[in-house]
Residue, then its C-alpha position, 0 to 999 in steps of 0.5 A: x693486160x692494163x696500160x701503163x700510164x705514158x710518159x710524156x714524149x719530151x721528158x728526157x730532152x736536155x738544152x740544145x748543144x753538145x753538154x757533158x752532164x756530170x753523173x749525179x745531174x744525169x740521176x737527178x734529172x732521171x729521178x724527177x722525170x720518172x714516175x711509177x708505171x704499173x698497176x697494183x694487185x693482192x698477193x698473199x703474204x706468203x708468196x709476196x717476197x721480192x714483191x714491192x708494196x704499193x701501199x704501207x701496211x699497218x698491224x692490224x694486232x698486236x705482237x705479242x696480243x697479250x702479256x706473256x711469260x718469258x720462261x718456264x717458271x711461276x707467275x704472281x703478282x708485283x715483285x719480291x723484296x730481299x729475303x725469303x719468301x712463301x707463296x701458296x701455289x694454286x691448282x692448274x697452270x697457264x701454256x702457250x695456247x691454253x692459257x689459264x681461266x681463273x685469278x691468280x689472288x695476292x699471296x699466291x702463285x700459279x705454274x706457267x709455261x714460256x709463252x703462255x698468257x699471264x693470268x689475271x692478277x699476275x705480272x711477274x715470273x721466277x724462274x723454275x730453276x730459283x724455287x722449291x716447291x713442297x706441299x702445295x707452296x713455293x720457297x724462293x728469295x728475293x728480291x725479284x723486279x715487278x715485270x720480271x721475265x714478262x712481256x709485255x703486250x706491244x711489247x714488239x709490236x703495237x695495233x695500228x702501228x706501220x710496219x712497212x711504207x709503200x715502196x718496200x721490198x718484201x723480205x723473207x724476214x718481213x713476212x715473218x713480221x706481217x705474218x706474226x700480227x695477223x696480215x694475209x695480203x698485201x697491195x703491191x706493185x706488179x712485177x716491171x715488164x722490161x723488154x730487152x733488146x740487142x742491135x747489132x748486125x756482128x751478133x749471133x747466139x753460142x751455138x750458131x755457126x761463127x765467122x770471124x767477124x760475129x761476136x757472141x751477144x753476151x749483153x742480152x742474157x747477162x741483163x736479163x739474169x740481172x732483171x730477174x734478180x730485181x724481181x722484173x719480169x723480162x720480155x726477150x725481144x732477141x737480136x735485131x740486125x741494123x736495120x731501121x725498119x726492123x729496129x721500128x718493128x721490134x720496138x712497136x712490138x716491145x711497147x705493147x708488150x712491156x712497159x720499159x724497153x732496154x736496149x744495147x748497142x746502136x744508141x751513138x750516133x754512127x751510121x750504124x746506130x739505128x736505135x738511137x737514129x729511130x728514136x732521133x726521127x721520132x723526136x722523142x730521143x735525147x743522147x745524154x753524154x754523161x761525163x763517165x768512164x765506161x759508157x758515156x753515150x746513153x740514149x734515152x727516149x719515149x717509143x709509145x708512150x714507152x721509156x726506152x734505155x739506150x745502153x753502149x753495146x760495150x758488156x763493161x759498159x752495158x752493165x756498169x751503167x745498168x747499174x748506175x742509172x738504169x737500176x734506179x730509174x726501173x726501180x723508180x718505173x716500179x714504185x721502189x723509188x730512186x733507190x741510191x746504193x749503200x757505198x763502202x769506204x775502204x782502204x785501196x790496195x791500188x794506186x792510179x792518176x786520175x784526170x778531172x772531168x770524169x767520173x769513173x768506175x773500175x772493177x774491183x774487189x774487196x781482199x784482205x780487207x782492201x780494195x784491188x782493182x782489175x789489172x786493165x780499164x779496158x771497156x772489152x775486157x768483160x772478164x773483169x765483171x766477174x773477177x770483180x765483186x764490186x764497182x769503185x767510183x772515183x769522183x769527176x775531181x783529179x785525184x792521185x790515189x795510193x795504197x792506203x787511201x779511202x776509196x768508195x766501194x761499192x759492192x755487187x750486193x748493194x746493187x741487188x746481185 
């Protein structure tokens, strides 16, 4: 397994004191201190979708190669005038892979098929349907355009032209395109190894045993399920209790293993918070208090050369702020690039007071051609995620929001879910 490159210890570090920094300061500054962390590989086209290019892909042909018909019909030269017209129709004809060898000369026409070559000589086609052939000539009338039901050679795709730049991700739809011009392989990106990390002595597993005071650790399998929907290979390193040496242990493990760390819970700064503490002792941990509602505290640092995210132990917060900041910086960690979601704007079929100061994401769904918002805000109420199809922000200004007004929507799918 090769190493990745390594981050410098300092790089999440912000200035001394207790500073709230505003949402799109927290993604500015994550974008400029990140950088790709994995290696390339060959994977063939056929196999590369979901796959991130490490380099841009030119055509090595063009598409289509040659000049080719349209329809099925008849092919001669230039195009005809007003009027009838007669044309001696020549022996043979030209198909799709069985393109015809000879001349077609001035004066004469020669049976083609959709797709096939154009034969020398020829450069346009009428259609089947708008001739009569008898005895060896074809009637039809004008006037018909030079080029008509034609295509051009490049006409989709020059030789040498970039099809995609580093940094793309491989659709089903664009292997269609690399495979129609000739390309077998790509360079790309190898798959992010993210290890995922739960902390908490009140976790357990559905299954075991229950006391009251245990919860279900809902936030590992929910995240993972997300990271393989963006294509990263996942490292399960379980539940960790509160315990510092522990916590330390799991995280060596994890930095060999993968080459980000994800964890939940234990990134504030009770006497409980482990992850963030290991992290503080290290000096290689930064608690960034983002002025956002959920999820402020995120805790940030390098563990062998490493990144590690700190998300809140919240679900609603867990997850609204891997979508927010932890999807770009892994994308960016991958050689994506800080990719910004595409937002909606939509009218709202809600009204709500909002206080200056934070930025804040509700849970919300698109009816009926607006925007609903989940009944409560509250940070436990994990149902909402799922009666949600999507995230509305509301800017760190006050506003005074009523039915009817534009909101910014964002929905599941532009985050890659």
């Amino acid at each position: 397994m090769s190493k990745a490159p390594k981050l410098h210890n300092d790089c999440f570090a912000l200035p001394a004191g207790v500073y709230w920094t505003p949402v799109d300061e927290a993604l500015s500054l994550l974008e400029a201190r990140l950088q790709t962390v994995v290696d390339n590989e060959v994977c063939e086209v056929e196999a590369c979708d979901g796959r991130i290019l490490a380099q841009a892909v030119m055509a090595p042909r063009s598409h289509p190669p040659c000049a080719n018909s349209a329809v099925d019909g008849y092919v001669f030269s230039g195009g005809l005038t007003p009027g009838a017209h007669c044309l001696d129709l020549q022996g043979g004809r030209s198909a799709a892979g069985e393109a015809f060898g000879g001349v077609v000369s001035t004066g004469q026409a020669l049976r083609i098929l959709t797709g096939a070559a154009l034969p020398e000589g020829a450069d346009t086609v009428v259609l089947q349907e708008d001739v009569t052939v008898e005895d060896g000539k074809l009637y039809v009338n004008g006037p018909l355009k030079a080029g008509a039901n034609a295509r051009k050679a490049g006409e989709d795709v020059e030789c040498g032209a970039e099809l995609f730049e580093a940094g793309h991700r491989v659709q089903p739809q664009d292997i269609g395109v690399l495979i129609s011009v000739g390309v077998a392989e790509v360079e790309v990106f190898k798959p992010l190894r993210v290890a995922i990390i739960s902390t908490g002595a009140e976790l357990c597993v559905p299954g075991a045993e229950v006391r009251t005071d245990k919860i279900f650790d809902a936030n590992r399998p929910m995240l993972k399920a997300v990271l393989r929907r963006w294509g990263m290979d996942v490292v399960d390193m379980g539940i960790v209790p509160d315990n510092a040496k522990l916590v330390r242990q799991t995280l060596d493990k994890a930095a060999e293993l993968a080459d980000v760390i994800l964890t939940s819970g234990g990134a504030s700064a009770g006497d409980e918070d482990h992850m963030s503490a290991v992290l503080s002792k290290t000096g290689n941990m930064a608690l960034w208090r983002i002025a956002v509602k959920p999820g402020r505290p995120l805790a940030l640092g390098v563990w062998g050369g490493v990144p590690v995210f700190g998300l809140p132990g919240n679900p609603v917060a867990a997850f609204v702020c891997t979508l927010i900041f932890a999807r770009p910086a892994l994308l960016q960690l991958s050689g994506a690039g800080f990719l910004a979601p595409q937002a909606l704007t939509l009218p709202a079929a809600f009204a709500k007071t909002k206080k200056a100061g934070r930025r804040e994401y509700l849970r919300a769904r698109l009816r009926d051609g607006a925007i609903e918002v989940f009944g409560s805000e509250g940070s436990g109420r994990v149902s909402g995620l799922s009666w949600a199809d999507g995230l509305v922000e509301l800017s760190d200004q006050a506003a005074e929001i009523s039915a009817g007004q534009p909101v910014t929507f964002y929905p599941y799918s532009v985050f890659g879910l």
